[in-house]
C-alpha positions as CSV (number, residue, x, y, z in Angstrom):
1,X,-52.9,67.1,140.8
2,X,-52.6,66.4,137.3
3,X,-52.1,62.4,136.4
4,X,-51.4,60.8,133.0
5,X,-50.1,57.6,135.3
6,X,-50.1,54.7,133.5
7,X,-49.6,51.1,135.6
8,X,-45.9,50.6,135.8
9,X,-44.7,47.6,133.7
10,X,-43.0,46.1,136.5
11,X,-43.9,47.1,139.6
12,X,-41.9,44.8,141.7
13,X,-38.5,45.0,139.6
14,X,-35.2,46.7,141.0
15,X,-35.3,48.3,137.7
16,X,-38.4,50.7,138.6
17,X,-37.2,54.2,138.5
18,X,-39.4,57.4,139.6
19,X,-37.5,60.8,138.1
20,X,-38.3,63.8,140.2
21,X,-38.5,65.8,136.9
22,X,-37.9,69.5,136.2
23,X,-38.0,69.8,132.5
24,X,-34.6,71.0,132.9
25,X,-31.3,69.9,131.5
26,X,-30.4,67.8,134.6
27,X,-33.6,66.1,134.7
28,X,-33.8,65.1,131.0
29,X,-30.1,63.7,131.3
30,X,-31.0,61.3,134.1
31,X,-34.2,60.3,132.4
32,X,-32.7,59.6,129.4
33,X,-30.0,57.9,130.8
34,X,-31.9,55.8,132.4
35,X,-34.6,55.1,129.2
36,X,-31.2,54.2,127.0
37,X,-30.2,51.4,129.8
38,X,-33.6,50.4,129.5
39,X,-35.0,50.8,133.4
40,X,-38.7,51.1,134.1
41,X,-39.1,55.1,134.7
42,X,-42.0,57.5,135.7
43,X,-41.5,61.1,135.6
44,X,-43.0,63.3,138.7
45,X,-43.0,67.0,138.4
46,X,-44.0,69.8,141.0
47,X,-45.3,73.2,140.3
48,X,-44.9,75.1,143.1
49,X,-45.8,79.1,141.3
50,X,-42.0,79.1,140.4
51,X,-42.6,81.9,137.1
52,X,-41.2,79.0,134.6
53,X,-43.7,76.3,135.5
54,X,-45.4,76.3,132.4
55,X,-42.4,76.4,130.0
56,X,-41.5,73.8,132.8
57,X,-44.9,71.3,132.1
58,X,-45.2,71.9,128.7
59,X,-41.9,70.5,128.0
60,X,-42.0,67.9,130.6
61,X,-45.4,66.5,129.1
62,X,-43.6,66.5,125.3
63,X,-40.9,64.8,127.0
64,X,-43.1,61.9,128.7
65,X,-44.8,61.4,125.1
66,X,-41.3,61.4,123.3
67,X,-40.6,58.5,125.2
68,X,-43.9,57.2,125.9
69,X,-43.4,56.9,129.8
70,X,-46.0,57.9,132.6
71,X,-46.1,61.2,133.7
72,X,-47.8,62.6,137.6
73,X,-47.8,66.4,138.0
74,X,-48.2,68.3,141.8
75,X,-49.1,71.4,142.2
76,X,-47.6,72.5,145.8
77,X,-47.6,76.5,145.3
78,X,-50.4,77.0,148.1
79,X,-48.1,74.4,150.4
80,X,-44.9,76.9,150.3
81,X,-47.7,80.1,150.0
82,X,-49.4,78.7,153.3
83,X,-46.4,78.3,154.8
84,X,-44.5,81.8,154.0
85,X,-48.0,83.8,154.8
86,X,-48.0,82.5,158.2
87,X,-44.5,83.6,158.6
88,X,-45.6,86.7,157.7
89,X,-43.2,86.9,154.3
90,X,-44.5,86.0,150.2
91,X,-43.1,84.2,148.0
92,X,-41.9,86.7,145.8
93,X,-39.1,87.8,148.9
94,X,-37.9,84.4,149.5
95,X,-37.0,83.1,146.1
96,X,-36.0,84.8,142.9
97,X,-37.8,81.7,141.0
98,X,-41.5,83.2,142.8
99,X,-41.2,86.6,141.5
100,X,-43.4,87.0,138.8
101,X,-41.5,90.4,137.7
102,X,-38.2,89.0,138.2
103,X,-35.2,89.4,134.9
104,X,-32.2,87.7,134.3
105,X,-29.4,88.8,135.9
106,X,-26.7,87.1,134.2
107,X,-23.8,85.3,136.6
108,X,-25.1,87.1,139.5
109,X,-28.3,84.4,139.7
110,X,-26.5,81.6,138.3
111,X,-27.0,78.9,140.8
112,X,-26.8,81.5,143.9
113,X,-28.9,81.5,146.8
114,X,-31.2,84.1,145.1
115,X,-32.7,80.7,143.2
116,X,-33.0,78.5,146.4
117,X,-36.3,77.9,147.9
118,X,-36.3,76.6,151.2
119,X,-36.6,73.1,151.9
120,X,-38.1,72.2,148.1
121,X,-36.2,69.3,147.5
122,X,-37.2,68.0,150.8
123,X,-40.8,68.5,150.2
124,X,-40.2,66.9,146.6
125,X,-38.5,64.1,147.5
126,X,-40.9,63.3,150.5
127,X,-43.8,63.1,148.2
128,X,-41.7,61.3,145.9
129,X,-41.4,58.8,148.4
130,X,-45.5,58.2,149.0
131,X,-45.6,57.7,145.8
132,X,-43.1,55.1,145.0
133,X,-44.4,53.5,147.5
134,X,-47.6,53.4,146.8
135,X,-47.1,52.7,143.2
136,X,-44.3,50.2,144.2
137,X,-41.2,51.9,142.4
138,X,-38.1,50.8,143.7
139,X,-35.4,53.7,143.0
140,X,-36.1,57.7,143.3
141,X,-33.5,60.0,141.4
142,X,-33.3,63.5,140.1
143,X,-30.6,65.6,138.5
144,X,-28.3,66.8,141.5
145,X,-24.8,67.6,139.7
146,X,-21.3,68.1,141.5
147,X,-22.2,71.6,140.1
148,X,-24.9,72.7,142.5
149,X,-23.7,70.8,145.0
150,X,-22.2,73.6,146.8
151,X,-24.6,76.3,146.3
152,X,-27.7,74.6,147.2
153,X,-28.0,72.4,150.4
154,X,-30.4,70.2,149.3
155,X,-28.3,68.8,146.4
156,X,-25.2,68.2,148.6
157,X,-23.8,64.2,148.9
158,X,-25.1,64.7,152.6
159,X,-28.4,65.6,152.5
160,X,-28.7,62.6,149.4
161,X,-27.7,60.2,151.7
162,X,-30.0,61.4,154.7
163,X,-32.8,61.4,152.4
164,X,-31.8,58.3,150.9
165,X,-32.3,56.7,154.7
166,X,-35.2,58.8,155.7
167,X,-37.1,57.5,152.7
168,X,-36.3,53.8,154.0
169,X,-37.1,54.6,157.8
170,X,-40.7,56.3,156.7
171,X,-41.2,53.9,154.7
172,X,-43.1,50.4,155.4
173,X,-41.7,48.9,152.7
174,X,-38.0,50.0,153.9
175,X,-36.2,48.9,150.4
176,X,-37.0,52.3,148.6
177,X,-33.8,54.2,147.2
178,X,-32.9,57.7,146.6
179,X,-30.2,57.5,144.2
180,X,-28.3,60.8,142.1
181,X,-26.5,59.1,139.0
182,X,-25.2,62.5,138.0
183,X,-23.5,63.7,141.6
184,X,-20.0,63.6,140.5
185,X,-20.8,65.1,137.2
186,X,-19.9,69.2,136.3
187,X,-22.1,70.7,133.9
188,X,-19.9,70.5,131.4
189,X,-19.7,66.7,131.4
190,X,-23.2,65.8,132.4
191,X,-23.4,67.4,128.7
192,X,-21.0,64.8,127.1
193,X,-22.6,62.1,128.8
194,X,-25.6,63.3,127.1
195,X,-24.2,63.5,123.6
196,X,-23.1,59.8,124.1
197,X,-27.3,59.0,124.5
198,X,-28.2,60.6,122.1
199,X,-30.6,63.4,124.3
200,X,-33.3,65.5,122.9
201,X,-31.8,69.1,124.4
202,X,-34.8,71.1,122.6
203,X,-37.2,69.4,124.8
204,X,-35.5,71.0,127.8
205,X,-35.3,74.2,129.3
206,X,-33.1,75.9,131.9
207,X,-34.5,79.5,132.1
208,X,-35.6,80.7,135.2
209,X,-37.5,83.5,133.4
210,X,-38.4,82.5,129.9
211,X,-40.1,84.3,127.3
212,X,-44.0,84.5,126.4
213,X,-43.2,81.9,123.7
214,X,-42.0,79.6,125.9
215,X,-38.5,80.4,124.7
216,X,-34.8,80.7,127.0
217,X,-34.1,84.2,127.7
218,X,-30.6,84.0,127.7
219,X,-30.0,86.4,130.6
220,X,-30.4,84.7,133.3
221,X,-27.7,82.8,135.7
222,X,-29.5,79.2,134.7
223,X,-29.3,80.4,130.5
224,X,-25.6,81.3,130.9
225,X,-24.5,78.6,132.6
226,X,-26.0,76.1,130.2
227,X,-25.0,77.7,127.2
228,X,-21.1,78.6,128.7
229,X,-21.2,74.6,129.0
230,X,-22.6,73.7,125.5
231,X,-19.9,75.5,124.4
232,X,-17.1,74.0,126.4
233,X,-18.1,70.9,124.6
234,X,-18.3,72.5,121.4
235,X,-21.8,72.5,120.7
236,X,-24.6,74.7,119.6
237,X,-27.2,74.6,122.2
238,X,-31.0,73.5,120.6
239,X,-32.6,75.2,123.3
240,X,-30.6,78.2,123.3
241,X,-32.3,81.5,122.9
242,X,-33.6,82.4,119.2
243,X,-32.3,86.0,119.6
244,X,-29.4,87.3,121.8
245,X,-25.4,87.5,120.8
246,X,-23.8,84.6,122.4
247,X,-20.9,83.9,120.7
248,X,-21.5,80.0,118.7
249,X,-18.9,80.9,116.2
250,X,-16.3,77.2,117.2
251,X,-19.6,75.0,118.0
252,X,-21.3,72.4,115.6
253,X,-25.0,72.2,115.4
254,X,-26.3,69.4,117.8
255,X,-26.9,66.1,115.8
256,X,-28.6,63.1,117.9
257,X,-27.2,59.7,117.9
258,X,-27.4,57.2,120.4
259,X,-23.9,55.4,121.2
260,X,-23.6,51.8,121.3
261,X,-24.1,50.0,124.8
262,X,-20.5,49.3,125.3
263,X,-19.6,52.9,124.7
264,X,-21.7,54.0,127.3
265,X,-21.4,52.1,130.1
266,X,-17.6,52.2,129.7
267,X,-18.4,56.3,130.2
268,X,-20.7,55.3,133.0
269,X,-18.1,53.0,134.7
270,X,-14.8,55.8,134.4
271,X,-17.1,58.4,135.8
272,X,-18.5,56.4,138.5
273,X,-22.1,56.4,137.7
274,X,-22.3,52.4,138.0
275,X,-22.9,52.6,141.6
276,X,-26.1,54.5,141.5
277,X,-27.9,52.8,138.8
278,X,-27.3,49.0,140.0
């Protein structure tokens, strides 16, 4: 375990917020959204020997210090390795994400079952739970999107709600919430959303196989989805790949600016974000 924890500010206010954080475009949309309405967040983020975790870290970590908020780091590879040895299997032929030799494959791995790993966000969230309550958060979120919902089980409305009352059964404190702002948001919009808060896309990454530099390799079915929805919404990517020939030509460079208040929780309220963050 790595910790760069600092005591939360107020650990006994509704407004506490723990973000199970990937470094990845979901992620930094519900953190920021949540640092712009001004709630009291922590950022929590697993390495599990997934072959972007330190792309992953690194950009979590500049993240945390961008908006000066604590940061706890897991490392649960030798919890899934354990696990899939005595099964008699590896990582490596479970998940494309644990092959170390693995390549983009375009739309064929974009947010397919190739990418799940069983039970993760089960795992995460149920350490996620120990430690909000042990540090006395009172909301858990992460970046489930209406556009994983049906790929992967573990971001679907139902397993969010059964985890949402599993945290509050196991739990002695009973008022802890698991809450997913972004549910009923596509790709596409969860990027408008984060135009209108002005988010720091280069400090994000969505590439399941990046390169040695850290960079997106724009193959992969993570890359293309992310930049196919930047440019839906008419903008050039900042953490698209340096090198590649996706077609920018109609998008404007990305220029952050923070919306005022009233222009984003009018957003908030028409997309019906309200009633997770209250």
């Amino acid at each position: 375990m790595t910790e760069i924890f600092k005591n939360i500010k107020n650990p006994e206010n509704k407004n506490s917020w723990l973000v199970l954080y990937s470094g990845g475009l979901d992620s930094i949309v519900v953190a920021h959204l949540l640092h712009v309405l001004g709630k009291d967040i922590s950022l929590l983020h697993m390495s599990y020997g997934q072959q972007a975790e330190k792309t992953e870290f690194d950009l979590t970590e500049a993240y945390a210090k961008h908006i000066n908020v604590p940061l706890m780091n897991f490392n649960v590879e030798d919890t899934f390795k354990s696990i899939l040895e005595q099964l008699h299997t590896n990582l490596a032929s479970v998940s494309r994400l644990w092959d170390k030799d693995a390549e983009g494959g375009g739309v064929d791995d974009a947010e397919s079952s190739m990418s799940y790993v069983p039970f993760r966000n089960t795992l995460f969230l149920t350490i996620s739970g120990m430690v909000a309550e042990q540090r006395n958060i009172k909301n858990i979120t992460f970046g489930s999107n209406l556009s994983e919902t049906m790929t992967y089980p573990d971001n679907s409305e139902p397993f969010l709600r059964t985890m949402d009352k599993m945290v509050k059964v196991g739990s002695n404190k009973k008022n802890i919430n698991v809450r997913a702002p972004l549910f009923t948001l596509t790709k596409t919009k969860l990027i408008e959303l984060a135009v209108l808060i002005g988010t720091p896309f280069e400090l994000s990454t969505s590439c399941y196989f990046p390169l040695d530099d850290g960079s997106a390799c724009g193959k992969c079915g993570s890359c293309t989805l992310r930049m196919n929805a930047f440019k839906r919404c008419g903008i050039i990517d900042p953490g698209a790949p340096t090198q590649g020939d996706f077609d920018w030509s109609d998008c404007d460079p990305y220029v952050p600016y923070v919306s005022d208040r009233q222009t984003i929780m009018k957003w908030i309220t028409q997309y019906g974000l309200h009633w997770e963050l209250d």
